[in-house]
FIBA-156518 format. One line per 10 residues: number of its first residue (from 1); their letters; for each residue x, y, z of N, C-alpha, C. Coordinates in Angstrom, 2 decimals. Each point is the difference from the previous one (the first is absolute). Layout:
NUM = A = X,Y,Z,X,Y,Z,X,Y,Z ~ ... .
This chain:
1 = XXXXXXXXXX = 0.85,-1.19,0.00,-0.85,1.19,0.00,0.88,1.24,0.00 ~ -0.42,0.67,-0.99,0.84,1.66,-0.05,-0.16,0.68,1.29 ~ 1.16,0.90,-0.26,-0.01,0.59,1.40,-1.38,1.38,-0.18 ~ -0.29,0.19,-1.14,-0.84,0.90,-0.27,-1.19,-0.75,0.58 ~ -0.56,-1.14,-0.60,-0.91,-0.48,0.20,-0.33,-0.28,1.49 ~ 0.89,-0.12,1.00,0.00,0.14,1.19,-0.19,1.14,0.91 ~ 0.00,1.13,-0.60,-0.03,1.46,0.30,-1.64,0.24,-0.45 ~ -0.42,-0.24,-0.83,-1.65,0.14,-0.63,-0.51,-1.13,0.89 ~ 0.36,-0.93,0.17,-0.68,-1.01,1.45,-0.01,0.35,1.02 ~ 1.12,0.97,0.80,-0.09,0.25,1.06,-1.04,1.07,-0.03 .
11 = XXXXXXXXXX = -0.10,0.77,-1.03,-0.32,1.53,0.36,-1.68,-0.51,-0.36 ~ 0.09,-0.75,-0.70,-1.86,-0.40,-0.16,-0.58,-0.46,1.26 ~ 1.02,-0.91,0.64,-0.02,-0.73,1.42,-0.39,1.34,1.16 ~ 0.55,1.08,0.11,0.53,0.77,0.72,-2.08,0.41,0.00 ~ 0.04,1.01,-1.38,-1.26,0.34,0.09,-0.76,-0.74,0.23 ~ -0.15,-1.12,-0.28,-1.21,-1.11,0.06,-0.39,-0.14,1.58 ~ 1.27,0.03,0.91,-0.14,-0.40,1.24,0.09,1.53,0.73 ~ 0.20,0.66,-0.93,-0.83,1.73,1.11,-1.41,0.29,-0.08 ~ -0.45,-0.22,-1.05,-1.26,0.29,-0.57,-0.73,-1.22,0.80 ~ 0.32,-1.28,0.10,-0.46,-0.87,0.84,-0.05,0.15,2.02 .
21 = XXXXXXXXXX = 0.41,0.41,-0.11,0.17,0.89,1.62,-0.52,1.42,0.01 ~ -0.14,0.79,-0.95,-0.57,1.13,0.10,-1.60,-0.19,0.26 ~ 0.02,-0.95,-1.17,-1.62,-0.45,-0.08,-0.76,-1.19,1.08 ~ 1.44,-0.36,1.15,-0.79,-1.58,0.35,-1.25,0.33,0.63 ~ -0.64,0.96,0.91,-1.42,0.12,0.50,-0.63,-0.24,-0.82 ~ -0.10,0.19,-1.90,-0.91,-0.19,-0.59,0.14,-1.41,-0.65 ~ 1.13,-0.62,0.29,0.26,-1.26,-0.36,-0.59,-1.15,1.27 ~ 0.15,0.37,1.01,-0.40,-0.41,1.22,-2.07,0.03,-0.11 ~ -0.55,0.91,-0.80,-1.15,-0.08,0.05,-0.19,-1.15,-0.55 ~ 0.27,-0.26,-1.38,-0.46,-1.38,-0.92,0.51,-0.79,1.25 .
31 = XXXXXXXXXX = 0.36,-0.37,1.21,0.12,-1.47,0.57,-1.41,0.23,1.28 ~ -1.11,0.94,-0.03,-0.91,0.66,0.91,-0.96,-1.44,-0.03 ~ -0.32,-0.64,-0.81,-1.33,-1.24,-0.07,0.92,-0.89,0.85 ~ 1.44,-0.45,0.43,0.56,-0.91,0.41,0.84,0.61,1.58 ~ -0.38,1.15,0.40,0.59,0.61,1.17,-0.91,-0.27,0.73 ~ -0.04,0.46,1.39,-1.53,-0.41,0.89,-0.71,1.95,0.09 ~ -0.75,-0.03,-1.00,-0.57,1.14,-0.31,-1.19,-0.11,-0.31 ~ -0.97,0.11,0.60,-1.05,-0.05,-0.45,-0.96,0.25,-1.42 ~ -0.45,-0.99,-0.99,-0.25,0.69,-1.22,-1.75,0.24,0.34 ~ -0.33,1.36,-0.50,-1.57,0.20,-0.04,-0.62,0.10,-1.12 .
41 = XXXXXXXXXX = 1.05,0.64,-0.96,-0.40,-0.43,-1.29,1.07,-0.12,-0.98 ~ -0.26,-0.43,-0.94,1.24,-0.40,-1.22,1.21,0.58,0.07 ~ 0.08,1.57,0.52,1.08,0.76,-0.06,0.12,1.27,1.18 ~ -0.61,-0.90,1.21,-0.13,0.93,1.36,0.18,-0.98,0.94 ~ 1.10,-0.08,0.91,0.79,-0.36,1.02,0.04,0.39,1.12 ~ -0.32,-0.20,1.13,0.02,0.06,1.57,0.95,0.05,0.58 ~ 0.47,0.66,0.94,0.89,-0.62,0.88,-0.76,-0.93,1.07 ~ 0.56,-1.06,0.17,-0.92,-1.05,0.94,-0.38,0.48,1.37 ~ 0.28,0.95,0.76,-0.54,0.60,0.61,-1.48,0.86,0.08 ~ -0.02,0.44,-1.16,-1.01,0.63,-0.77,-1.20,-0.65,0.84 .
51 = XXXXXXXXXX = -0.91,0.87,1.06,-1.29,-0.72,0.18,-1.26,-0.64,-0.77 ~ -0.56,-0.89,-0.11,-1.26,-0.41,-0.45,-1.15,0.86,-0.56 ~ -0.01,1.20,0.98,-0.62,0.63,-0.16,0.17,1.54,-0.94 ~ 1.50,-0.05,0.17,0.64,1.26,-0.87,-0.11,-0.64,-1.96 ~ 0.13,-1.20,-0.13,0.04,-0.61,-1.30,-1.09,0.99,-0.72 ~ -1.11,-0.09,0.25,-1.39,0.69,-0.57,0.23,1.51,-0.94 ~ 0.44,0.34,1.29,0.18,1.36,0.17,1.23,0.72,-1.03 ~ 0.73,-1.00,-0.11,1.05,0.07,-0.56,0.09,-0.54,-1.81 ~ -1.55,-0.87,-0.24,-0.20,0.14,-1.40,-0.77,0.56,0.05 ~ -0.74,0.78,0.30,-0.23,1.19,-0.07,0.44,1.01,-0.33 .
61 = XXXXXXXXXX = 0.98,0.19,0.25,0.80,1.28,-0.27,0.94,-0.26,-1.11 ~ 0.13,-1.37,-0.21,0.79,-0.42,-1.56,-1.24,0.50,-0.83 ~ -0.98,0.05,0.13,-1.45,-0.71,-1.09,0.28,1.71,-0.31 ~ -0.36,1.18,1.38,-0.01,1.04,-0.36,0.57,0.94,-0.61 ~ 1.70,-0.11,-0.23,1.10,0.25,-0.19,-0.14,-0.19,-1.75 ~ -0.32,-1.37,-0.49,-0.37,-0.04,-1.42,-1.21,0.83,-0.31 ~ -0.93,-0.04,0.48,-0.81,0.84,-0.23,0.34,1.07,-0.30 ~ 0.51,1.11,1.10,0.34,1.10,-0.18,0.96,0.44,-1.11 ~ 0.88,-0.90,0.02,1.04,0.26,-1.63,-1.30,-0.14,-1.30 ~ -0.69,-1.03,-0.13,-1.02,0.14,-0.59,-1.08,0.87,-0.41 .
71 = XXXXXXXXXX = -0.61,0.65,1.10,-0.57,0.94,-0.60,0.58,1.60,-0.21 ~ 1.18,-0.13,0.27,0.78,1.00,-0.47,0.90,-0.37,-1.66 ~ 0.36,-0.94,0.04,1.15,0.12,-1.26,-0.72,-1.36,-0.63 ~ -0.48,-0.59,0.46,-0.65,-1.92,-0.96,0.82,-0.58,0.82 ~ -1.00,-1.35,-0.01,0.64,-1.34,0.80,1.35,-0.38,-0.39 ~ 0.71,-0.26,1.64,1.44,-0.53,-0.11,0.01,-0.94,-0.94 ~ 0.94,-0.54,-0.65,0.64,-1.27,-0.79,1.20,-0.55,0.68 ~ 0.72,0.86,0.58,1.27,-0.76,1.20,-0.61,-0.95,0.91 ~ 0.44,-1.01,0.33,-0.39,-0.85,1.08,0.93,-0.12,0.81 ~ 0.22,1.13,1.00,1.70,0.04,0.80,-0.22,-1.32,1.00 .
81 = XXXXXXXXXX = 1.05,-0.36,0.67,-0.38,-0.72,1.03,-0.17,1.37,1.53 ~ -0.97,-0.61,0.98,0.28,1.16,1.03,0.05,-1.04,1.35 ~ 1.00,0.55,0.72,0.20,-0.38,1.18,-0.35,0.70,1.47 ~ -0.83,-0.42,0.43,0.06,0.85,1.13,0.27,-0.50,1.57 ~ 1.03,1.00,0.87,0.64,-0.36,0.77,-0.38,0.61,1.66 ~ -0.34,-0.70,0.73,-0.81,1.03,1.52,1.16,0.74,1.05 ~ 1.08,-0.57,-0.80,1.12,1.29,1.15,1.27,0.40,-1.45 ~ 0.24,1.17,0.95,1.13,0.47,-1.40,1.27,-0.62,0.11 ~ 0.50,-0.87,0.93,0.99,-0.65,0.15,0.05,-1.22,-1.62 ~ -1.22,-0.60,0.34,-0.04,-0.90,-1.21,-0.06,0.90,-1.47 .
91 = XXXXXXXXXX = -0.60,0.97,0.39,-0.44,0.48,-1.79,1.21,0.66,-0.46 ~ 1.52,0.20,1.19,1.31,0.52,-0.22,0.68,-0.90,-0.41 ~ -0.08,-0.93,0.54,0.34,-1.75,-0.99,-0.10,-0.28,-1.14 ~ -1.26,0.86,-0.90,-0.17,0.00,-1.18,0.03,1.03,-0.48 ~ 0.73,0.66,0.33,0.49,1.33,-0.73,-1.04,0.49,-0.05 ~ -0.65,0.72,0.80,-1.01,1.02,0.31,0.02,0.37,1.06 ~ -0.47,1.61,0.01,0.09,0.91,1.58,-1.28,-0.87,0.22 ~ -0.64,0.71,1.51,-1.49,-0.36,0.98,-0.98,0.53,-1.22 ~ -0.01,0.90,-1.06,-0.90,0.31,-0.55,-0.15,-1.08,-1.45 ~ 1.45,0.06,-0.92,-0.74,-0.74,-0.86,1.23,0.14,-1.26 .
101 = XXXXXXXXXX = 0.23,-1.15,-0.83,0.68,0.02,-0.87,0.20,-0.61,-1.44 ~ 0.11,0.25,-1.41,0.01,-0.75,-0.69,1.20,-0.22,-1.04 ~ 0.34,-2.15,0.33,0.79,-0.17,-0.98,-0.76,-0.52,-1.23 ~ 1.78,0.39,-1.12,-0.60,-0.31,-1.33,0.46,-1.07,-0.56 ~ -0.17,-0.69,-0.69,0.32,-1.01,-1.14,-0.70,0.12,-1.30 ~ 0.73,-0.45,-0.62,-0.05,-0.05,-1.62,-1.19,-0.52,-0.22 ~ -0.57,-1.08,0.66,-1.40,-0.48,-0.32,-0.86,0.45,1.40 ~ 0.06,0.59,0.71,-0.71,0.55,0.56,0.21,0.87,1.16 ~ -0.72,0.09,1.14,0.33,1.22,1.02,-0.35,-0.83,1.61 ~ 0.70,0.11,0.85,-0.51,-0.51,1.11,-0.33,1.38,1.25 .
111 = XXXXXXXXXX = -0.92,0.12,0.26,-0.03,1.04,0.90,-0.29,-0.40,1.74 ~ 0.84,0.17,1.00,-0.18,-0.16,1.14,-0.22,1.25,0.54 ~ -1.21,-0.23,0.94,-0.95,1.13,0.67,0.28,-0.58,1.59 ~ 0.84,1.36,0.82,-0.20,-0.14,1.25,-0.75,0.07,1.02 ~ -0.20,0.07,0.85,-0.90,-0.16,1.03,-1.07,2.19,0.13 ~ 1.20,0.47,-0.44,-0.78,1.67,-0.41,-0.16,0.18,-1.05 ~ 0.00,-0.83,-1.30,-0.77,0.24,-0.74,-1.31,-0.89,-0.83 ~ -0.56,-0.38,1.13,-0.65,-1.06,-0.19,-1.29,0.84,-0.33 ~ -0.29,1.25,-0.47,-1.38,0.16,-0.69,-0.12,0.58,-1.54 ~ -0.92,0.16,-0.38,0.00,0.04,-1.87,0.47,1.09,-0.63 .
121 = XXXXXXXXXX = 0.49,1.23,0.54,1.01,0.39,0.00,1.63,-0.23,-0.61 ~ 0.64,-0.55,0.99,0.99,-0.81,-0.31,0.41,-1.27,-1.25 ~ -1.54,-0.82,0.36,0.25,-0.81,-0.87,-0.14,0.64,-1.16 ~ -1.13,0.86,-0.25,-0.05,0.35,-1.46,0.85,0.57,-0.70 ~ 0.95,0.78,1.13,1.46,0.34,-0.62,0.86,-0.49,-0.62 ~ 0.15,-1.29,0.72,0.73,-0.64,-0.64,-0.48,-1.49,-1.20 ~ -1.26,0.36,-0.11,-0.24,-0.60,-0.82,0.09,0.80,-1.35 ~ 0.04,1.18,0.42,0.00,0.52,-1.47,1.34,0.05,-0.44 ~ 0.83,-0.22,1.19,1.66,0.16,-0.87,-0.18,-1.51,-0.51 ~ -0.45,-0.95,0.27,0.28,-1.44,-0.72,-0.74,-0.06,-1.40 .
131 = XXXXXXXXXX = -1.24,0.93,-0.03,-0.74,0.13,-1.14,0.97,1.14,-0.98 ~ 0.48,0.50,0.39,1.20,0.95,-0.95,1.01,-0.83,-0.76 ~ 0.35,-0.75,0.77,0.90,-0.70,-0.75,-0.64,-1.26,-0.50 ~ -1.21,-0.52,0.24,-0.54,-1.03,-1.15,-0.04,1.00,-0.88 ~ -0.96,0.92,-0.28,-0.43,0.72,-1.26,1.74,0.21,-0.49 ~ 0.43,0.50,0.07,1.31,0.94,-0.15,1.44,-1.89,-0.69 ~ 0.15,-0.61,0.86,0.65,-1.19,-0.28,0.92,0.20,1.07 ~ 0.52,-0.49,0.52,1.59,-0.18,1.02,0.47,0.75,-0.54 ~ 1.12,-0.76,-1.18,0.97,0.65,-0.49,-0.54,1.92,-0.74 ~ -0.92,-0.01,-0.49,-0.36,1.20,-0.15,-0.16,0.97,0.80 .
141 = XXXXXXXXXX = -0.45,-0.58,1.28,-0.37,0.87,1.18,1.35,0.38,0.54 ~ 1.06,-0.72,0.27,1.02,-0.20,0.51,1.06,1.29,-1.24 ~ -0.17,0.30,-0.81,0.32,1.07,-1.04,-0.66,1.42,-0.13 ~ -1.17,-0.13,0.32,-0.59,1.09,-0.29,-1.03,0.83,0.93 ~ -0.07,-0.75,1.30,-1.12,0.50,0.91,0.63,0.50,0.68 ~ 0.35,1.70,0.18,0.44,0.22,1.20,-0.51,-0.05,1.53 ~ 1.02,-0.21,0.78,-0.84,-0.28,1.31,-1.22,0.93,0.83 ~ 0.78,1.33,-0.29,-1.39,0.94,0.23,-1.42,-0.01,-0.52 ~ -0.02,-0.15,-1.26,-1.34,-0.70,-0.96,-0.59,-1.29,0.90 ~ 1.06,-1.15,0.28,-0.91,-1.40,0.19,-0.27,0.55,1.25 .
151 = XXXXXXXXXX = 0.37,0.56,0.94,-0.60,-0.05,1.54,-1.13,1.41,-0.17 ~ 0.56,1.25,-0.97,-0.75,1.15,0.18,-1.63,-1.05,-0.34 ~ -0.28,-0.75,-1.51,-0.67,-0.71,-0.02,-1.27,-1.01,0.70 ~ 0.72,-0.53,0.88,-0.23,-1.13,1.09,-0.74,1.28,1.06 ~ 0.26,0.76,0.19,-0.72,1.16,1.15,-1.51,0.39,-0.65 ~ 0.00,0.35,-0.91,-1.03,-0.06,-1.02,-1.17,-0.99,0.73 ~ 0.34,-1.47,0.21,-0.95,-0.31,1.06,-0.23,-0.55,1.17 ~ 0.77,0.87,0.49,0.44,0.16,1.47,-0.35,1.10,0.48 ~ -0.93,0.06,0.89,-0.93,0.63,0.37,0.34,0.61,1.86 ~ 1.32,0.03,0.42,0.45,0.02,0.83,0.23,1.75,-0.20 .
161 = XXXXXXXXXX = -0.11,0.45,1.13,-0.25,1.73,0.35,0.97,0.82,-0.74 ~ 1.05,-0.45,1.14,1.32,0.65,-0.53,0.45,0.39,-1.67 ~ -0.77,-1.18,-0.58,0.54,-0.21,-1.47,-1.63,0.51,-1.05 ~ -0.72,0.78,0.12,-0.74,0.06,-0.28,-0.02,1.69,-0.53 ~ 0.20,0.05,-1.31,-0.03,1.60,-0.64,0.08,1.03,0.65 ~ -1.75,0.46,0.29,0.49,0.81,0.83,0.21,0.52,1.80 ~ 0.76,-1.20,0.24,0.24,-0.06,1.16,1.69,0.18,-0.06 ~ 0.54,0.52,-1.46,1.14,-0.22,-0.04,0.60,1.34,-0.58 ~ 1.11,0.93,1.00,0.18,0.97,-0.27,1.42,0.75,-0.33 ~ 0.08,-0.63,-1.46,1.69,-0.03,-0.57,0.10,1.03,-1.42 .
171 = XXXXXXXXXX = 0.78,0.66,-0.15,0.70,0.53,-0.83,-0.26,-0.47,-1.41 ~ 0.17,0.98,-0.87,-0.07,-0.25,-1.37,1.35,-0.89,-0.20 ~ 0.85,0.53,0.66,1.79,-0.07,-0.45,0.09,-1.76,0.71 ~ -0.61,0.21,1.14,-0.15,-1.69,0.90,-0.56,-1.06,-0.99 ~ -1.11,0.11,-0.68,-0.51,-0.82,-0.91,1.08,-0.38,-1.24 ~ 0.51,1.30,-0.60,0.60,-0.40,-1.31,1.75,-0.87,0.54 ~ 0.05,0.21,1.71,1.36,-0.31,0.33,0.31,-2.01,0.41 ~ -1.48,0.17,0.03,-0.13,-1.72,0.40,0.22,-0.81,-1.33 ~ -0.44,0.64,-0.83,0.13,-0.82,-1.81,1.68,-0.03,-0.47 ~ 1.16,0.25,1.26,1.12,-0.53,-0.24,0.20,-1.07,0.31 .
181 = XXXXXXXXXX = -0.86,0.05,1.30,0.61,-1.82,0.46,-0.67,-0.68,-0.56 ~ 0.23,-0.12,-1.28,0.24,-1.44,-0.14,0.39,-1.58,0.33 ~ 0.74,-0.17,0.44,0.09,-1.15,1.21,-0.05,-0.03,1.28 ~ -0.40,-1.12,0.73,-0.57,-0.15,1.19,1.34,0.42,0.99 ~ 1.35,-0.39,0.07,0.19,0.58,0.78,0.55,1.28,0.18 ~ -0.65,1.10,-0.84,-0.39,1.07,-0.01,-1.50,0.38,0.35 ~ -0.66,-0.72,-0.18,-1.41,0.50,0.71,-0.47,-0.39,0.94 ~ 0.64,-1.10,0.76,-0.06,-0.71,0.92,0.93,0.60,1.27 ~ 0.73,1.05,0.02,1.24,0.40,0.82,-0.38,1.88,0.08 ~ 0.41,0.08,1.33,-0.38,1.51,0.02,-1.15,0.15,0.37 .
191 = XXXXXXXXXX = -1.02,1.65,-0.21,-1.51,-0.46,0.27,-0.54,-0.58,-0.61 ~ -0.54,-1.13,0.41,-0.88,-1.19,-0.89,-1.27,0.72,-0.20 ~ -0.58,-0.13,1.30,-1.38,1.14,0.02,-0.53,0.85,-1.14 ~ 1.28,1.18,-0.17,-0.24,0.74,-0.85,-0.06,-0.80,-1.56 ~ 0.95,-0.84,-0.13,0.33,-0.29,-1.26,-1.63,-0.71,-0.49 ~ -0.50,-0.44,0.73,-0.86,-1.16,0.17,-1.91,1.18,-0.37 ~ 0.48,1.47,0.31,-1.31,0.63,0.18,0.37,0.34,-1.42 ~ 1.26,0.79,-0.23,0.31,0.65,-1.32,-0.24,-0.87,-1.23 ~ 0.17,-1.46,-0.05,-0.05,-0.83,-1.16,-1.70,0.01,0.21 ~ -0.79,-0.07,0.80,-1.28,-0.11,0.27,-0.82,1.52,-1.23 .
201 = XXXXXXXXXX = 1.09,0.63,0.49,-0.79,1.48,-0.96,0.64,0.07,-1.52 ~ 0.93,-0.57,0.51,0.79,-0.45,-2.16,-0.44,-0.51,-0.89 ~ -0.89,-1.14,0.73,-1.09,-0.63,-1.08,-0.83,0.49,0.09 ~ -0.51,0.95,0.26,-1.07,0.17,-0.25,-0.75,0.80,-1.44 ~ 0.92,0.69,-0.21,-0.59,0.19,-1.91,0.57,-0.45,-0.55 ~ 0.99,-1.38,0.51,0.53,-1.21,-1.22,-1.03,-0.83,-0.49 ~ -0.63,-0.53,1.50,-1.23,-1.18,-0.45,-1.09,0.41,-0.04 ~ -0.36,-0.53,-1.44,-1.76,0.24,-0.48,-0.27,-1.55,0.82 ~ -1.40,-0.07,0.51,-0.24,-0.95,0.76,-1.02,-1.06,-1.32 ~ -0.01,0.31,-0.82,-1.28,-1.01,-0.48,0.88,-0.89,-1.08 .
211 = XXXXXXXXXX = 1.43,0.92,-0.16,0.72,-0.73,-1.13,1.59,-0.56,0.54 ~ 0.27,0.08,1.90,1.65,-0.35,0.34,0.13,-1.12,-0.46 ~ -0.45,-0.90,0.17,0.09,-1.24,0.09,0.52,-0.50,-2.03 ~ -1.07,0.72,-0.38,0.62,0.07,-1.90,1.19,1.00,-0.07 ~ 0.16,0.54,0.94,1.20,0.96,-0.17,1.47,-0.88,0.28 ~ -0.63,-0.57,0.88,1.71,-1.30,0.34,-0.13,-0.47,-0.76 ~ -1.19,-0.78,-0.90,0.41,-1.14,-0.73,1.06,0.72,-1.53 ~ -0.55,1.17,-0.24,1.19,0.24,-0.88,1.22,0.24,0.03 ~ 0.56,0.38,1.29,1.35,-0.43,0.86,0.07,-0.89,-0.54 ~ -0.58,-1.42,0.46,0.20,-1.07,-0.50,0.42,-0.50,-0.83 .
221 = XXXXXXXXXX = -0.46,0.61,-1.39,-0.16,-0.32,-1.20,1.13,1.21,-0.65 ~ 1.11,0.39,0.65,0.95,0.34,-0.34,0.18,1.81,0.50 ~ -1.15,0.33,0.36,0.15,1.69,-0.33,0.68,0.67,1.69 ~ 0.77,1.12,-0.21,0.95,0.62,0.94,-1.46,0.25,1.25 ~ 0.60,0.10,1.05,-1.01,0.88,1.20,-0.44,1.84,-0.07 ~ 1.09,0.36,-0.64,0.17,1.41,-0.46,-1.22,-0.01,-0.87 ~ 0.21,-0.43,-0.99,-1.30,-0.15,-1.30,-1.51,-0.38,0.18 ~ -0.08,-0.57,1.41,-1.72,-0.70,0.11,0.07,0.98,1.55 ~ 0.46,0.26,0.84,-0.39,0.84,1.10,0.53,1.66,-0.28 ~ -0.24,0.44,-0.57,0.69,1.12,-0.33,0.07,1.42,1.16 .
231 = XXXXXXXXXX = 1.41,0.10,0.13,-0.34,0.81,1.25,-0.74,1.58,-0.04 ~ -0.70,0.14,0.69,-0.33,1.16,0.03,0.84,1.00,0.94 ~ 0.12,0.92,-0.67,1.52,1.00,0.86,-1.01,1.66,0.82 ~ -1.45,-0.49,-0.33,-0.69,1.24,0.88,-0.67,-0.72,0.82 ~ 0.53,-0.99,1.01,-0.67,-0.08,1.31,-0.06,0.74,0.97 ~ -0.81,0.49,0.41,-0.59,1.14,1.05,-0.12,-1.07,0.90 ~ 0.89,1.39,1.45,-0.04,-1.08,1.53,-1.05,0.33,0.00 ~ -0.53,-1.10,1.51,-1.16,0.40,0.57,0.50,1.13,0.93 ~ 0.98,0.06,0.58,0.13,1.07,0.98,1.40,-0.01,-0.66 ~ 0.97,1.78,-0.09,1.03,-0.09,0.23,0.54,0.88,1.62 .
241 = XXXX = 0.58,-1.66,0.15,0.59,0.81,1.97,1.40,0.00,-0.49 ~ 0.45,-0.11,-0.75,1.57,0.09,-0.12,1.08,1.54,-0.35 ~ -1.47,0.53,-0.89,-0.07,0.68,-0.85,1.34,0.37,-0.98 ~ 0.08,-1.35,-0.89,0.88,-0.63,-0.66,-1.23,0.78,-1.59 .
């Protein structure tokens, strides 16, 4: 064997087994039907602790969560797996804070929901980031969705105070400053809060609501994010306190 050919083995080796550790929580989901996890339905998991009586309650709030993406944008097509965990110790095990987190894979999305974000809210959040990247594809999403878009997005129906228009009182200059970060650990570091209200007001004269969902699929089908969300550069704050 060439010594070249040993250098393209290692280095394929190298990535193969980062990307395999980056991703194992979502690799760790596909083994969820054979862990001692409770299944309630095809692609919703317990922690065995989980009371008898919380089960109900708790498809419930799966049932509602589709709904709500539904009568806002059309019925999901992602079928993520979701896990849910009754202390944040365990749901930190799977790479998620106490509130709630989602991994990705190429064929699908696993989302673990902690013990604070166990109402439709939350879930619907993150169901819509798993429905972004069905419509959109992995590898497409993984190219072209910036991170401010998929989470500004996901708030859309998330109905939680803080994150709710106009309950949110940021800068013209704050809005257009979040559409740099582009990657997570840039939007994820620093004030999250803010980053998290500002992407909330960024989409908002990106997405027409009756056509997002046809708007990813032409992502899909090859076209830039620039070209199908087109930014609008006269967003008016709701309040300016900066006076930026």
């Amino acid at each position: 064997m060439s010594k070249l050919t040993v250098v393209i083995l290692s280095i394929s080796l190298t990535f193969l087994l980062s990307g395999a550790f980056l991703q194992r929580h979502a690799l760790a989901c596909e083994l969820l039907p054979v862990l001692n996890y409770r299944q309630i339905h095809q692609h919703v998991f317990l922690q065995a602790d989980i009371t008898r009586g919380q089960v109900e309650g708790i498809s419930e709030l799966i049932t509602a969560a589709s709904a709500r993406i539904g009568l806002f944008y059309g019925m999901p097509l992602s079928k993520p797996l979701f896990l849910l965990t009754s202390d944040s110790q365990t749901a930190e095990k799977w790479g998620a804070n106490a509130t709630a987190s989602m991994h990705r894979l190429p064929w699908r999305s696993c989302i673990v929901i902690g013990p604070n974000g166990q109402n439709v809210d939350v879930i619907a959040h993150e169901w819509l980031h798993a429905e972004i990247q069905q419509r959109v594809g992995f590898f497409r999403f993984l190219i072209e969705i910036p991170v401010w878009f998929d989470e500004g997005a996901a708030l859309t129906v998330d109905y939680r105070p803080p994150f709710l228009p106009h309950n949110i009182a940021l800068s013209a200059a704050q809005v257009q400053r979040v559409k740099l970060l582009e990657r997570g650990s840039d939007f994820f570091s620093g004030d999250i809060r803010t980053h998290y209200q500002a992407a909330r007001l960024a989409v908002e004269p990106l997405i027409i609501k009756d056509r997002f969902f046809d708007d990813l699929q032409r992502i899909s089908l090859g076209e830039r994010f620039d070209s199908v969300f087109v930014f609008n550069q006269a967003i008016k704050p709701r309040t300016d306190v900066s006076g930026e």
